[in-house]
Backbone of each chain as ProteinMPNN parsed JSONL, in Angstrom:
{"seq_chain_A": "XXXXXXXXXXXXXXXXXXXXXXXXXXXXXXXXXXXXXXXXXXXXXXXXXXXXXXXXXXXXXXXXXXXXXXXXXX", "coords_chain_A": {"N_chain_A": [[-81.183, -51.719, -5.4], [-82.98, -48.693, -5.007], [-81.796, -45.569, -3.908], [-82.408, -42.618, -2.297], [-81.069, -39.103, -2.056], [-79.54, -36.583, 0.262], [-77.224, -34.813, 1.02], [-76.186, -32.038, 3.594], [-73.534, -30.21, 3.494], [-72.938, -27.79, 5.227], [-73.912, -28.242, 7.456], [-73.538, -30.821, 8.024], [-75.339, -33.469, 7.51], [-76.64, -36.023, 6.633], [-78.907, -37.129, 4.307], [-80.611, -40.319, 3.773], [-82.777, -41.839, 1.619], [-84.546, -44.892, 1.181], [-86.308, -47.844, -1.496], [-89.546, -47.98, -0.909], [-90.434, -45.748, 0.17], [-92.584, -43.871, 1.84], [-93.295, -40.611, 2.113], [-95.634, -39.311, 3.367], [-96.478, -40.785, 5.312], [-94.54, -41.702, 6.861], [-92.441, -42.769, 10.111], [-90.211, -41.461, 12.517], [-87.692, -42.743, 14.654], [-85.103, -42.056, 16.834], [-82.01, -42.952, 16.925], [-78.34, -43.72, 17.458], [-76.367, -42.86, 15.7], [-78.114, -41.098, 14.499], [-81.14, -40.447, 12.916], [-83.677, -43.081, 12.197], [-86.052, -44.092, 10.174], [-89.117, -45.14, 9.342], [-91.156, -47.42, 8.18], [-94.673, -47.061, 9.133], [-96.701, -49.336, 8.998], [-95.056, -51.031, 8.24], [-93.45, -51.115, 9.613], [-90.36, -51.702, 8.513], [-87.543, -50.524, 7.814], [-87.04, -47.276, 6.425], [-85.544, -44.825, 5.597], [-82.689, -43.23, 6.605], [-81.074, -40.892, 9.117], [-78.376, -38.981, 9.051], [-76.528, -37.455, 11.723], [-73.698, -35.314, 11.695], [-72.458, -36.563, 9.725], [-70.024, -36.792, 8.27], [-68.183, -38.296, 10.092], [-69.491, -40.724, 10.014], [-70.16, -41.782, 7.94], [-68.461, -42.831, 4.559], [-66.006, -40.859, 3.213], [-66.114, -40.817, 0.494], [-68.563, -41.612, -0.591], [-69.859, -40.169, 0.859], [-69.451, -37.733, -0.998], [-70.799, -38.474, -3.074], [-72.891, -37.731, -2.849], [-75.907, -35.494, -3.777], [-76.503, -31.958, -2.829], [-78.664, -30.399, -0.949], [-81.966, -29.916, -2.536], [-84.443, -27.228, -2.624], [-87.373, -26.427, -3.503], [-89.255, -24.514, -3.049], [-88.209, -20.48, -2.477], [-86.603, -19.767, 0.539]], "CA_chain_A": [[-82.058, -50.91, -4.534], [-82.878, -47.373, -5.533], [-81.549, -44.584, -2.751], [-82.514, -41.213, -2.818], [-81.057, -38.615, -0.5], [-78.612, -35.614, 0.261], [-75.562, -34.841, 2.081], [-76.053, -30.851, 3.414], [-72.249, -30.176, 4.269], [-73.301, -27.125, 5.921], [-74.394, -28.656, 8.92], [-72.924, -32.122, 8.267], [-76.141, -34.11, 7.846], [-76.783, -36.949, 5.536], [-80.262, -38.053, 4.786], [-80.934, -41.259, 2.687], [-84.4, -42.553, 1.572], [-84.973, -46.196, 0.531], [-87.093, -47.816, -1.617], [-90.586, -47.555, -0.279], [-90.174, -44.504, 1.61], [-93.742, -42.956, 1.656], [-92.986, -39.416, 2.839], [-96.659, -38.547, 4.005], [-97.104, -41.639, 6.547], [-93.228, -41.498, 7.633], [-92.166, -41.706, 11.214], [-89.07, -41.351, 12.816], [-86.951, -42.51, 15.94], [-83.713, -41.789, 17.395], [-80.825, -43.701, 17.414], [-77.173, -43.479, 17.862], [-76.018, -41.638, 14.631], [-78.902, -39.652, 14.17], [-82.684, -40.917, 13.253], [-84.074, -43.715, 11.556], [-87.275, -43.547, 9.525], [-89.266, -46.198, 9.429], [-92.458, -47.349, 7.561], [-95.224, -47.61, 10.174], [-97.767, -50.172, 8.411], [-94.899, -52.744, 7.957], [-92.234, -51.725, 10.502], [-89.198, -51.579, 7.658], [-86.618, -49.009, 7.94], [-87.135, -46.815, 4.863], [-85.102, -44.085, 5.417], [-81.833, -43.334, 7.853], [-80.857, -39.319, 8.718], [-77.383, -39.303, 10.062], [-75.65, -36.768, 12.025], [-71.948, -35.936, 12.043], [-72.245, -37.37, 8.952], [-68.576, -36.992, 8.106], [-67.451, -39.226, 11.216], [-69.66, -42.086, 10.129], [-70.003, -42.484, 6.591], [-66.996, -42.895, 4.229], [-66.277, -39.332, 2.651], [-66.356, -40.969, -1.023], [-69.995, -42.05, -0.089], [-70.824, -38.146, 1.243], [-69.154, -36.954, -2.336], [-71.581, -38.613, -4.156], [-74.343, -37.445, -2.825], [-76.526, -34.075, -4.185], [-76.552, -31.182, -1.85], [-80.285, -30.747, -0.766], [-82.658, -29.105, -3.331], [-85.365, -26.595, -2.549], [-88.309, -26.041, -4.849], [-89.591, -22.716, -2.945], [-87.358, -19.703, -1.998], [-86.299, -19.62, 1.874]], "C_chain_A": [[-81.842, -49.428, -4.815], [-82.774, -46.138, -3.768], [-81.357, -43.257, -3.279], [-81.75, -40.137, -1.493], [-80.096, -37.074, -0.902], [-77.989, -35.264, 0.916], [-75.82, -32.611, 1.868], [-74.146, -30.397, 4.232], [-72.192, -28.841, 4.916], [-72.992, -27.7, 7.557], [-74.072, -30.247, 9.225], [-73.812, -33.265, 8.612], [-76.437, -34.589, 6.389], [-78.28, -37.476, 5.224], [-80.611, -38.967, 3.776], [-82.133, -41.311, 3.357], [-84.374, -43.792, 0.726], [-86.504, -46.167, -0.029], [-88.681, -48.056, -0.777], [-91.122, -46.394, 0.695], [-91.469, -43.88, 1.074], [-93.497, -41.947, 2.61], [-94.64, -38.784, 3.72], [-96.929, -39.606, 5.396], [-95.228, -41.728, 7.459], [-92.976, -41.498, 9.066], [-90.4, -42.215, 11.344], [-88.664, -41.802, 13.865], [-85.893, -41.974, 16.157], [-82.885, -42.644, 17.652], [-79.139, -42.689, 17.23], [-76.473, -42.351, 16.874], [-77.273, -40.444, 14.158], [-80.959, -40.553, 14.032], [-82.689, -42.193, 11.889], [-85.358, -43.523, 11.086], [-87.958, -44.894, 9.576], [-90.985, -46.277, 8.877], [-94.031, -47.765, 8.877], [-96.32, -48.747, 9.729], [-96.368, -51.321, 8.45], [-93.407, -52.576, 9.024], [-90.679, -51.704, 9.972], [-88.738, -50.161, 8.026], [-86.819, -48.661, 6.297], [-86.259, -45.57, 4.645], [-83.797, -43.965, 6.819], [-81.199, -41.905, 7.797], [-79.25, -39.478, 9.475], [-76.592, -38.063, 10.248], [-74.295, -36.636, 12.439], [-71.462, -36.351, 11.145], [-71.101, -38.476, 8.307], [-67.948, -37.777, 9.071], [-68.354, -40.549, 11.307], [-69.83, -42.616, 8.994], [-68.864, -42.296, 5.839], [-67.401, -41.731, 3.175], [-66.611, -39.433, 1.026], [-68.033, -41.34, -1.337], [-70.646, -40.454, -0.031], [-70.563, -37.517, -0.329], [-70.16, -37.607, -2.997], [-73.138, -38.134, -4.117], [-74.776, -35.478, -2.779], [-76.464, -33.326, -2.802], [-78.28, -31.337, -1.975], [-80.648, -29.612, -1.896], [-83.797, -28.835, -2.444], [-86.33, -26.028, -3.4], [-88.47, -25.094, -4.712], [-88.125, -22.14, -2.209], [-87.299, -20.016, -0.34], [-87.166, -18.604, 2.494]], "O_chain_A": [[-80.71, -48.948, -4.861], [-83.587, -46.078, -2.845], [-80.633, -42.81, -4.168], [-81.861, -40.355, -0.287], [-79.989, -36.59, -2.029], [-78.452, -35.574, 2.014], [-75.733, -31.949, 0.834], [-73.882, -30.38, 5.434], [-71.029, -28.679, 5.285], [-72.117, -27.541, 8.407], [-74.265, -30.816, 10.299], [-73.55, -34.013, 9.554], [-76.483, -33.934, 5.348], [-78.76, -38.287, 6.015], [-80.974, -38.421, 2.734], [-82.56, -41.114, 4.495], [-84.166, -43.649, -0.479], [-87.451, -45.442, 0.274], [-88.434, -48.463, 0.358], [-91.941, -46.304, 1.609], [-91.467, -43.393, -0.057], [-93.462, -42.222, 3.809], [-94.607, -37.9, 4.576], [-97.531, -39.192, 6.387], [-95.09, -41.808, 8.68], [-93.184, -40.406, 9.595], [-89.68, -42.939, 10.656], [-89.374, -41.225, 14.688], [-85.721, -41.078, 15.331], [-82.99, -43.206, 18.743], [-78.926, -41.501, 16.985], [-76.124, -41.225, 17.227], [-77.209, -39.325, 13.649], [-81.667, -41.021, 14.924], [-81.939, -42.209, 10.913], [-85.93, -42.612, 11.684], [-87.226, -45.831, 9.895], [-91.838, -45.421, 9.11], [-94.135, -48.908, 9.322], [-96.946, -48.961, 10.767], [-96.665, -52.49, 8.697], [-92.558, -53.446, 9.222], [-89.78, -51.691, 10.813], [-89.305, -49.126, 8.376], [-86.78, -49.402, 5.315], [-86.193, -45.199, 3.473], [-83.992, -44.556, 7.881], [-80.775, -41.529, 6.704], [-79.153, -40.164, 10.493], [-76.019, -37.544, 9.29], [-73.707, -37.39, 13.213], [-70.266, -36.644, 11.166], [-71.011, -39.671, 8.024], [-66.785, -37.967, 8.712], [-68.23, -41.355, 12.229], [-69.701, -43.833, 8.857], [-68.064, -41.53, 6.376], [-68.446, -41.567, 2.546], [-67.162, -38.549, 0.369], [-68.488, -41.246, -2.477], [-71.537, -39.865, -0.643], [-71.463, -36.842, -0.828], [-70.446, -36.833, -3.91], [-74.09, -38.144, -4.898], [-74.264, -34.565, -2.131], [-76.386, -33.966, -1.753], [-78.954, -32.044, -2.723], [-79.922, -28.654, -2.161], [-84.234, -29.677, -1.66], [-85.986, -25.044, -4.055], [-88.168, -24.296, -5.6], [-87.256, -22.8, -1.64], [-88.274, -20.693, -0.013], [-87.043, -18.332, 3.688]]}, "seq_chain_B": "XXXXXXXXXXXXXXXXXXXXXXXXXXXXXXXXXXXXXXXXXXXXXXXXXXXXXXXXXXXXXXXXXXXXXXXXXXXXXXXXXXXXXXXXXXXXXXXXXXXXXXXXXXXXXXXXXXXXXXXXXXXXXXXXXXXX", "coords_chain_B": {"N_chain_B": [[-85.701, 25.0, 15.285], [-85.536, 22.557, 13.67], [-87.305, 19.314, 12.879], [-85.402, 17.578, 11.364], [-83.265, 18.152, 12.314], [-82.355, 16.662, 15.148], [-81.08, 13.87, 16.454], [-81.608, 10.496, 16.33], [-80.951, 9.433, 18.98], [-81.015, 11.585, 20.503], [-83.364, 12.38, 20.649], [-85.287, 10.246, 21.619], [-84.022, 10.289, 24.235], [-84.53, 12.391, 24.912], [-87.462, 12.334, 25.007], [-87.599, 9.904, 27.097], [-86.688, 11.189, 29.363], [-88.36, 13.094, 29.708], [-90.485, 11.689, 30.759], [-90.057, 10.859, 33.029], [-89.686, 13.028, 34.32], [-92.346, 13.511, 34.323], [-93.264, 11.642, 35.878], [-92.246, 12.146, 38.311], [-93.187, 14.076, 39.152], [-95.695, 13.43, 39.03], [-95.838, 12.341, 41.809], [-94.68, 9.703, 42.039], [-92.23, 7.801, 43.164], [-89.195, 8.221, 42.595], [-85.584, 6.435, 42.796], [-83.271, 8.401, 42.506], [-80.37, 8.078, 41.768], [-80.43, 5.706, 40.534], [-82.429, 5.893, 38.603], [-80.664, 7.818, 37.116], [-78.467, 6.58, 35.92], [-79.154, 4.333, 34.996], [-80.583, 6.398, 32.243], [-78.195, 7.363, 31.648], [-77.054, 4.78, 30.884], [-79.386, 4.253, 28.876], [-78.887, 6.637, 26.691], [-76.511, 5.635, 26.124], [-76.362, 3.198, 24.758], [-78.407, 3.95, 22.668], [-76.504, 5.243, 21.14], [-74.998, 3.523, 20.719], [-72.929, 2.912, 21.97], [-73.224, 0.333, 23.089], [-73.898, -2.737, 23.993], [-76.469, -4.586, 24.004], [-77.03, -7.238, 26.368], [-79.435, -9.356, 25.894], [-81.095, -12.582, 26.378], [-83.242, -13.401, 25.748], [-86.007, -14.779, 23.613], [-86.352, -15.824, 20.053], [-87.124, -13.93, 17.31], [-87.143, -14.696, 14.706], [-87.036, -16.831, 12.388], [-85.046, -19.198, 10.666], [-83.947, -21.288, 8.04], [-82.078, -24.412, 7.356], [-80.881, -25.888, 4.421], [-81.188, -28.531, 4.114], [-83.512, -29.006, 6.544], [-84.895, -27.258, 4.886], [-85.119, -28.8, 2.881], [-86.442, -31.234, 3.935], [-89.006, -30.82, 4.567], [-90.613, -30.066, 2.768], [-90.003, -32.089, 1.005], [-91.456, -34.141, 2.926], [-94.067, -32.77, 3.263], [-94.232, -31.008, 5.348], [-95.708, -28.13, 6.856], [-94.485, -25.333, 6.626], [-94.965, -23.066, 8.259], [-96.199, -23.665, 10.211], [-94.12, -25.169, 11.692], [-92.344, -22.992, 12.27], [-94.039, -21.289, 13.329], [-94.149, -22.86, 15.788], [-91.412, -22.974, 16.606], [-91.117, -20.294, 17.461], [-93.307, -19.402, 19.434], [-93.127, -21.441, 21.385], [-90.326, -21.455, 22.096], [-89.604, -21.324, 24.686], [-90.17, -22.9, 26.139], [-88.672, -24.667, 25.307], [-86.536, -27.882, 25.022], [-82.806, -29.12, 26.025], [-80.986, -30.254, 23.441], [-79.291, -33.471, 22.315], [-78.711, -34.062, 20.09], [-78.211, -33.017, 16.9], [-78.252, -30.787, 16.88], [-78.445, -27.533, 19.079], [-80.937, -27.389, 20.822], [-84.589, -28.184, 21.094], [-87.728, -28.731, 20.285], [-90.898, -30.162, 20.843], [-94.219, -30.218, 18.65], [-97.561, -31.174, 18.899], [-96.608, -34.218, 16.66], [-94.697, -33.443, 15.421], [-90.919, -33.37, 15.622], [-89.286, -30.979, 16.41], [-85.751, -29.719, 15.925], [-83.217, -27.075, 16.431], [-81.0, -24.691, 15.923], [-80.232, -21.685, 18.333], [-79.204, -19.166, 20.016], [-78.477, -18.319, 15.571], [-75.651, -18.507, 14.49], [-74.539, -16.712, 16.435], [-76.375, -14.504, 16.221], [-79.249, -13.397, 18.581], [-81.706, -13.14, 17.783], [-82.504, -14.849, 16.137], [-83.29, -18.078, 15.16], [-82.646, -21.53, 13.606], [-83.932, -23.456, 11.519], [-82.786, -27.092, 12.055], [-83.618, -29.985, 11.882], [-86.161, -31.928, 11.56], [-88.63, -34.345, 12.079], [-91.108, -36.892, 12.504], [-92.549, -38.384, 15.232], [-93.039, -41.254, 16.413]], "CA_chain_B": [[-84.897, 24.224, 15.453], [-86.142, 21.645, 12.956], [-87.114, 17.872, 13.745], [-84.375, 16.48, 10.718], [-82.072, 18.311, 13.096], [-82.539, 16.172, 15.669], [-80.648, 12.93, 16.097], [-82.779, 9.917, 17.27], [-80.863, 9.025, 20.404], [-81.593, 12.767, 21.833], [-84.974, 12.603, 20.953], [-85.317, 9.022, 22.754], [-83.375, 10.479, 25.341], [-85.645, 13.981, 25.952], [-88.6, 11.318, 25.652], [-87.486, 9.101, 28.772], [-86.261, 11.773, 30.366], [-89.957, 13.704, 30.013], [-91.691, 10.903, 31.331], [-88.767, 10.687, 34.406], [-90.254, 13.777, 35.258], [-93.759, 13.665, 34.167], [-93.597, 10.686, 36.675], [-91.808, 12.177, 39.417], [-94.396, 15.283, 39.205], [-97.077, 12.697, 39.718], [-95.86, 12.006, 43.078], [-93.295, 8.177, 41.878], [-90.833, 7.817, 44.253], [-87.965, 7.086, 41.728], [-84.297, 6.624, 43.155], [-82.187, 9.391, 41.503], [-79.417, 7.566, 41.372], [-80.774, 4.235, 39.484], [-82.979, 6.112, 37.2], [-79.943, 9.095, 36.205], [-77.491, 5.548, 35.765], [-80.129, 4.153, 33.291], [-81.047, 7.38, 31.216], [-77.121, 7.172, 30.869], [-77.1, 3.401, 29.833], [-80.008, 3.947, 27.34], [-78.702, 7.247, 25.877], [-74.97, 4.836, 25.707], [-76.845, 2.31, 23.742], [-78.929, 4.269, 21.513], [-75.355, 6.019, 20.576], [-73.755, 2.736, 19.708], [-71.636, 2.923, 22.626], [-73.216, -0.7, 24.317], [-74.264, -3.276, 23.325], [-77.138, -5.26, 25.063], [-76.618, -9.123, 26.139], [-80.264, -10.158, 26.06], [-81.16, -13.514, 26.498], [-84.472, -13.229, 24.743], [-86.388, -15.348, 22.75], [-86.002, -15.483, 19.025], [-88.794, -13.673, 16.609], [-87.007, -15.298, 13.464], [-86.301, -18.22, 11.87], [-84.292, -18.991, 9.201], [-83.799, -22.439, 7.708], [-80.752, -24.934, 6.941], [-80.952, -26.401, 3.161], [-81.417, -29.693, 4.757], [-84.369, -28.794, 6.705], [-85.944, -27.038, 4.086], [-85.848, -29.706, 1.522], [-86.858, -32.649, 4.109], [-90.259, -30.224, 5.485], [-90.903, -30.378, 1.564], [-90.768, -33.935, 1.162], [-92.548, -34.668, 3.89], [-95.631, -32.323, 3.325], [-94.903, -30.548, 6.503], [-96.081, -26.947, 6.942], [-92.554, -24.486, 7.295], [-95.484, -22.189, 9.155], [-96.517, -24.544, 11.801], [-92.523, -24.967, 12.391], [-91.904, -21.423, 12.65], [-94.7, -20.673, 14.773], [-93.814, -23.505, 17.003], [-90.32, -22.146, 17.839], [-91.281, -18.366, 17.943], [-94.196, -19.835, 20.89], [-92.822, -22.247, 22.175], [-89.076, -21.252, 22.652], [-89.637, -21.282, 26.273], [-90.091, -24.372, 26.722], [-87.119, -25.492, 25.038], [-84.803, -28.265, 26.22], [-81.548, -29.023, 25.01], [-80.763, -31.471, 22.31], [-78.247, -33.95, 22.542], [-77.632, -34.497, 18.881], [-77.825, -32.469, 15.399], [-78.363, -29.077, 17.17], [-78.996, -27.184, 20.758], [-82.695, -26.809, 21.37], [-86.018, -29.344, 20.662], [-89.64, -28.775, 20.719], [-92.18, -30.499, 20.159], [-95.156, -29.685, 18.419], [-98.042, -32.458, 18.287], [-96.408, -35.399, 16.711], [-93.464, -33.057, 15.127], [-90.24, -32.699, 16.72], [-88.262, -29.613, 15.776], [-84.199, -29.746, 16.455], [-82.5, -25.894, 15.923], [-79.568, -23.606, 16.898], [-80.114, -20.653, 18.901], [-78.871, -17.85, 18.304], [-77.81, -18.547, 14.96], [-74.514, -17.719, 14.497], [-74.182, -15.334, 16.946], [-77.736, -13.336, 16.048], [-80.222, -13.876, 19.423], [-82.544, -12.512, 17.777], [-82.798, -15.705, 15.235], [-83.592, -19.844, 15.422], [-82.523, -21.95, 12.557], [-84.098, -25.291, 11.68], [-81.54, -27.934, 11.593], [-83.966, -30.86, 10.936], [-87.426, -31.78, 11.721], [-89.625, -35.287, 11.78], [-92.513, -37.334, 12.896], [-92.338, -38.994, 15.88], [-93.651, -42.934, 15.821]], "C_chain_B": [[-85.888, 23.129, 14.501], [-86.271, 19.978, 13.291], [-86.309, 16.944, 12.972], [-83.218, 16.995, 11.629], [-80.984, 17.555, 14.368], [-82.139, 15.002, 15.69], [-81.382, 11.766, 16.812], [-82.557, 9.703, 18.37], [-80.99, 10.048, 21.009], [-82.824, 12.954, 21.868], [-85.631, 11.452, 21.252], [-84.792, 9.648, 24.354], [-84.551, 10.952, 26.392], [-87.067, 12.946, 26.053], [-88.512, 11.079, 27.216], [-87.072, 9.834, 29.526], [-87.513, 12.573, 30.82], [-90.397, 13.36, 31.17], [-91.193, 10.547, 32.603], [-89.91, 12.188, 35.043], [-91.589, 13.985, 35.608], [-94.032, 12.294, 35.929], [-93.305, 10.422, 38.231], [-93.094, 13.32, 39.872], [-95.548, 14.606, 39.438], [-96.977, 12.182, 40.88], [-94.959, 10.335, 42.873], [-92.62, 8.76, 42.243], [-89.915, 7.52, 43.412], [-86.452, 7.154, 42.556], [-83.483, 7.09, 42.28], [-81.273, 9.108, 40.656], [-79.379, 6.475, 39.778], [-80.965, 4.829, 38.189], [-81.563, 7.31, 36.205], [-78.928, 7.533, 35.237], [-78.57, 4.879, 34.434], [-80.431, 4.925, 32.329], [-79.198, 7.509, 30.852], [-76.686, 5.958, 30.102], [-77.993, 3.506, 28.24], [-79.062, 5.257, 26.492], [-77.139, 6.322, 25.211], [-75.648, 4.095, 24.621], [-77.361, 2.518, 22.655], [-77.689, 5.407, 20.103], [-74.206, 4.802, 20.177], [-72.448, 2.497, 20.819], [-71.757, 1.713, 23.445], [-73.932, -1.453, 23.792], [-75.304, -4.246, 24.454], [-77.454, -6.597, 25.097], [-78.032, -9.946, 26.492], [-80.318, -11.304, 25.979], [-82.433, -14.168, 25.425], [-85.15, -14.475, 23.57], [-86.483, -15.117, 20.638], [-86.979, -14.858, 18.338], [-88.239, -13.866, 14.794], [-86.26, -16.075, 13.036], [-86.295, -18.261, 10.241], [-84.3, -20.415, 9.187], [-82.17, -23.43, 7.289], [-81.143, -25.446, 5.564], [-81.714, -27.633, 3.392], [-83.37, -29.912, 4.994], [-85.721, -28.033, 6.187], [-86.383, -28.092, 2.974], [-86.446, -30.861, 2.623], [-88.17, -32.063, 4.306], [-91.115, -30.236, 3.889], [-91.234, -31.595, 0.815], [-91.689, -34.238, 1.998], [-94.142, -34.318, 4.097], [-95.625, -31.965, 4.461], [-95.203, -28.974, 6.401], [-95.062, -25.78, 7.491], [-93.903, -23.46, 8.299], [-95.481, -22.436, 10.191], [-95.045, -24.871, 12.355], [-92.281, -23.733, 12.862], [-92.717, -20.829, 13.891], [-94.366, -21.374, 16.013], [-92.319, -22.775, 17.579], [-90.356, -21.173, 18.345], [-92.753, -18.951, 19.202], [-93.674, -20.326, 21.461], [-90.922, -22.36, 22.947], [-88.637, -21.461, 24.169], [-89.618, -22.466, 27.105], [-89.095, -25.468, 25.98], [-86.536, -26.268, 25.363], [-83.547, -28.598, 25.287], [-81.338, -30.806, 24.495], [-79.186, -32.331, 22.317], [-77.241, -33.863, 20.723], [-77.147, -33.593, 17.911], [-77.802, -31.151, 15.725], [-78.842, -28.504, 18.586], [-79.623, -27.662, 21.016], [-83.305, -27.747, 20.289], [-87.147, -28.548, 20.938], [-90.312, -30.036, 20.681], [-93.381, -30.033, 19.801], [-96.146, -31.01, 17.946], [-97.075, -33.776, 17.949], [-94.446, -34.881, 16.017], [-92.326, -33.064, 15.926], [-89.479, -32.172, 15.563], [-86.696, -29.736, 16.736], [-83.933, -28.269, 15.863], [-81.94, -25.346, 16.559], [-80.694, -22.499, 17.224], [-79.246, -20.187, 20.035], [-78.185, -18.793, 17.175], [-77.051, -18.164, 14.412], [-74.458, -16.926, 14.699], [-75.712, -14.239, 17.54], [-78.817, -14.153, 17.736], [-81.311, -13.62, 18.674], [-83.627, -13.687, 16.388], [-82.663, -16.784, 15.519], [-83.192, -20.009, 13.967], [-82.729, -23.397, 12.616], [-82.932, -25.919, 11.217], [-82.272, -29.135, 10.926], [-85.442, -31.021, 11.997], [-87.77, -33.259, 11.426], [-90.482, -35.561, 12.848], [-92.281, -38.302, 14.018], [-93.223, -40.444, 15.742], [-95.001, -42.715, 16.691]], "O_chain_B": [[-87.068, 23.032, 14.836], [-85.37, 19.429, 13.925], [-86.216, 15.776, 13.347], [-82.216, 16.285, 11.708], [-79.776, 17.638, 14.589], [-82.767, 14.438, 14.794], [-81.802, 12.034, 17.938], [-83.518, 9.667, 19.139], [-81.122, 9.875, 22.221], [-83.441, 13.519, 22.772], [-86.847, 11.613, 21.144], [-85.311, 9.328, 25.423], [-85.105, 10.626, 27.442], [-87.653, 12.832, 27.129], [-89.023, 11.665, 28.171], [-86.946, 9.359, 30.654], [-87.766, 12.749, 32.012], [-90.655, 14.005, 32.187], [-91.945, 9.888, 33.321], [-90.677, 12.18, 36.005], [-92.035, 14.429, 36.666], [-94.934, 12.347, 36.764], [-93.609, 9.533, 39.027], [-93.769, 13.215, 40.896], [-96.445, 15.176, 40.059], [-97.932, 11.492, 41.238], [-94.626, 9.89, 43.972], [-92.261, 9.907, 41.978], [-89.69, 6.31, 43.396], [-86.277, 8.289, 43.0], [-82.983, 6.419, 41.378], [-81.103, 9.446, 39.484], [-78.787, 6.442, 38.7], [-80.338, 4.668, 37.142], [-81.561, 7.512, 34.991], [-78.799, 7.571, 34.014], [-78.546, 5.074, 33.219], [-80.631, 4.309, 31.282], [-78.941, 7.771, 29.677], [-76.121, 5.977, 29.008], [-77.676, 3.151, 27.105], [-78.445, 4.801, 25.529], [-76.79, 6.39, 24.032], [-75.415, 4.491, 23.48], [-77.161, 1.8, 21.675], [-77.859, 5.931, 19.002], [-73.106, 4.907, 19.635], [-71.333, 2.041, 20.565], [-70.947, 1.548, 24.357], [-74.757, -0.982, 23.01], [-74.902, -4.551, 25.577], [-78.023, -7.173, 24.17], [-77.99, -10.963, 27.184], [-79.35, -11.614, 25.284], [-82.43, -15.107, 24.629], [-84.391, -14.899, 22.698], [-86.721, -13.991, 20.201], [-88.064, -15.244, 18.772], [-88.8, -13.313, 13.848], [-85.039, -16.127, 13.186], [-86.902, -17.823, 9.264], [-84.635, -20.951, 10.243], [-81.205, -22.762, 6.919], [-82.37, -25.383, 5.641], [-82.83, -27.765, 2.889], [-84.201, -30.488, 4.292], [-86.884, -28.03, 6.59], [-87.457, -28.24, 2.393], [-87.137, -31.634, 1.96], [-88.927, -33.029, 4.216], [-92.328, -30.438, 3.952], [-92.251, -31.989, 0.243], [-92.792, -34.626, 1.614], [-95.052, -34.938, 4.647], [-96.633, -32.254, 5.107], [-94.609, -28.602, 5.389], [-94.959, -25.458, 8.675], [-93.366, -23.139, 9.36], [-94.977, -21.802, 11.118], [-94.899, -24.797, 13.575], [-91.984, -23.59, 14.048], [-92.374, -20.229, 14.91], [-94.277, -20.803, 17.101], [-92.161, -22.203, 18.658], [-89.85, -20.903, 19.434], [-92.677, -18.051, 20.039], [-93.49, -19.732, 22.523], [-90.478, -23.032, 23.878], [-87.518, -21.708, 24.619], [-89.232, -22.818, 28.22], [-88.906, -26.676, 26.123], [-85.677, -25.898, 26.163], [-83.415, -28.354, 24.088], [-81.48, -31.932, 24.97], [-78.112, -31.731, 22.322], [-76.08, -33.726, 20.337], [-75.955, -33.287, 17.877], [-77.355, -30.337, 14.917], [-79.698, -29.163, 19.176], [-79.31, -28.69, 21.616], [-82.897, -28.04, 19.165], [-87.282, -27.771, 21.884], [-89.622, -30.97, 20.273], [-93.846, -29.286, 20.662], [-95.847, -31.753, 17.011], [-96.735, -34.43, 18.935], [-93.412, -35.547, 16.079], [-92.567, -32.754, 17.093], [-89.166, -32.561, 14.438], [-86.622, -29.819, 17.962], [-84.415, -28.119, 14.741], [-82.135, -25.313, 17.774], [-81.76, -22.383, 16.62], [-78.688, -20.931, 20.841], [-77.507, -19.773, 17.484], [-77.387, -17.31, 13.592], [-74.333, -16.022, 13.872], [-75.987, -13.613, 18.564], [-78.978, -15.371, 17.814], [-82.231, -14.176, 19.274], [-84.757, -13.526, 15.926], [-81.753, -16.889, 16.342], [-83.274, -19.088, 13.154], [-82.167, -24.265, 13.284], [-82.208, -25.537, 10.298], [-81.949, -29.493, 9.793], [-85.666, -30.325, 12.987], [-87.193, -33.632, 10.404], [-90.67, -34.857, 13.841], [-91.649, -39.271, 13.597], [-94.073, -40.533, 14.856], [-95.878, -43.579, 16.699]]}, "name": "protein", "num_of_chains": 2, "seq": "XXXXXXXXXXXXXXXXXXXXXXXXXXXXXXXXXXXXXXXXXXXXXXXXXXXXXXXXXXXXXXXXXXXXXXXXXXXXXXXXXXXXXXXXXXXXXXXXXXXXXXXXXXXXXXXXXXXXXXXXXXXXXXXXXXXXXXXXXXXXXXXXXXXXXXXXXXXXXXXXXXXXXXXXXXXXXXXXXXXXXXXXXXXXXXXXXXXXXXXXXXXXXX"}
C-alpha cells in the first residue's frame, strides 16, 4: 500500500494519505488523535492527520517521514 | 524651528493635546484629571516607555509548513482562510486539539494559534479541512 504524507516537527503534526486519497472530494472528522479523512462516495478512510504526533506514533516511523513541502512562497 | 527637528512622539503629543483644547474651547466637558493622565500615558507609549496589552483581533496571518502544504493539496484557497480569520476572529471558540482557536467557514474548518508566539497582532494556521 502506497502512503504519502509528512511529519511537520514544528508543530508536531503527522499527516498520512492512503491509497485513493482524492484531495478535491476529501472530507474530514475528528477523532481522538487528531482527524481522519475519509473518502465520501465509498466511506473508506483515506487519509489520518494526527496530533501530538510524537506521543502516538513510534519516533522511527516520524523519522521517516519528509517534512512538508511547499510549492508557493509563504 | 524645522519639522526634521521634531521628534514624532512631541508632534503626536502637541496634536492630542491641540484637539484637548480645540475641544474644550468648543464647550466638551472633559475631566482634567483623566484627560492630563492619558496625554501622559500616550506621550509614555509613543516614547517607548509602555507597552500596550491589547486584546485585539489579529490583521495577520502567517502559516505553519503543515498547513501550507495540506491547503495546496487540497485545492483550498490560502485567501478565503485568511480572510476568514481576519473576519471572523470574533467569533472564535477554543479548540480542544492541534491549536487554540476554530472557525468555521462554509464547509472549512480552520484550527490556529493566537497570538503567535507572543505577537497579538498575528494568527497562524495550524491545519485546516473539510468537514463531512
Amino acid at each position: 500500500m502506497r502512503i504519502d504524507g509528512h511529519y511537520d516537527r514544528d508543530i508536531d503534526i503527522a499527516w498520512l494519505r492512503f491509497e485513493g486519497y482524492d484531495p478535491a472530494t476529501v472530507v474530514a472528522e475528528e477523532v481522538e488523535p487528531g482527524l481522519r479523512e475519509i473518502d465520501p462516495e465509498t466511506g473508506k478512510i483515506v487519509g489520518l492527520e494526527y496530533w501530538n504526533a510524537s506521543r502516538t506514533l513510534p519516533s522511527d516511523f516520524l523519522a521517516m517521514l519528509p517534512p512538508p513541502t511547499v510549492r508557493s512562497a509563504a | 524651528m524645522h519639522l526634521d527637528d521634531v521628534a514624532p512622539e512631541d508632534l503626536v503629543f502637541q496634536i492630542v493635546r491641540r484637539l484637548v483644547t480645540d475641544l474644550q474651547q468648543a464647550g466638551f466637558s472633559l475631566a482634567e484629571t483623566s484627560f492630563s493622565k492619558a496625554l501622559g500615558s500616550l506621550r509614555d507609549f509613543f516614547r517607548g516607555k509602555a507597552v500596550v496589552d491589547m486584546p485585539g483581533n489579529p490583521y495577520l496571518v502567517r502559516w505553519t509548513a503543515h498547513a501550507l502544504a495540506k491547503v495546496e493539496i487540497l485545492g483550498i484557497d490560502r485567501v478565503e482562510i485568511e480572510r476568514a480569520i481576519l473576519e471572523y476572529d470574533h467569533v472564535r471558540r477554543q479548540n480542544p486539539g492541534a491549536a487554540a482557536w476554530r472557525i468555521n467557514a462554509g464547509r472549512l474548518v480552520i484550527v490556529y494559534q493566537h497570538p503567535d508566539q507572543g505577537d497579538r497582532s498575528a494568527a497562524r494556521v495550524v491545519t485546516v479541512w473539510r468537514k463531512r
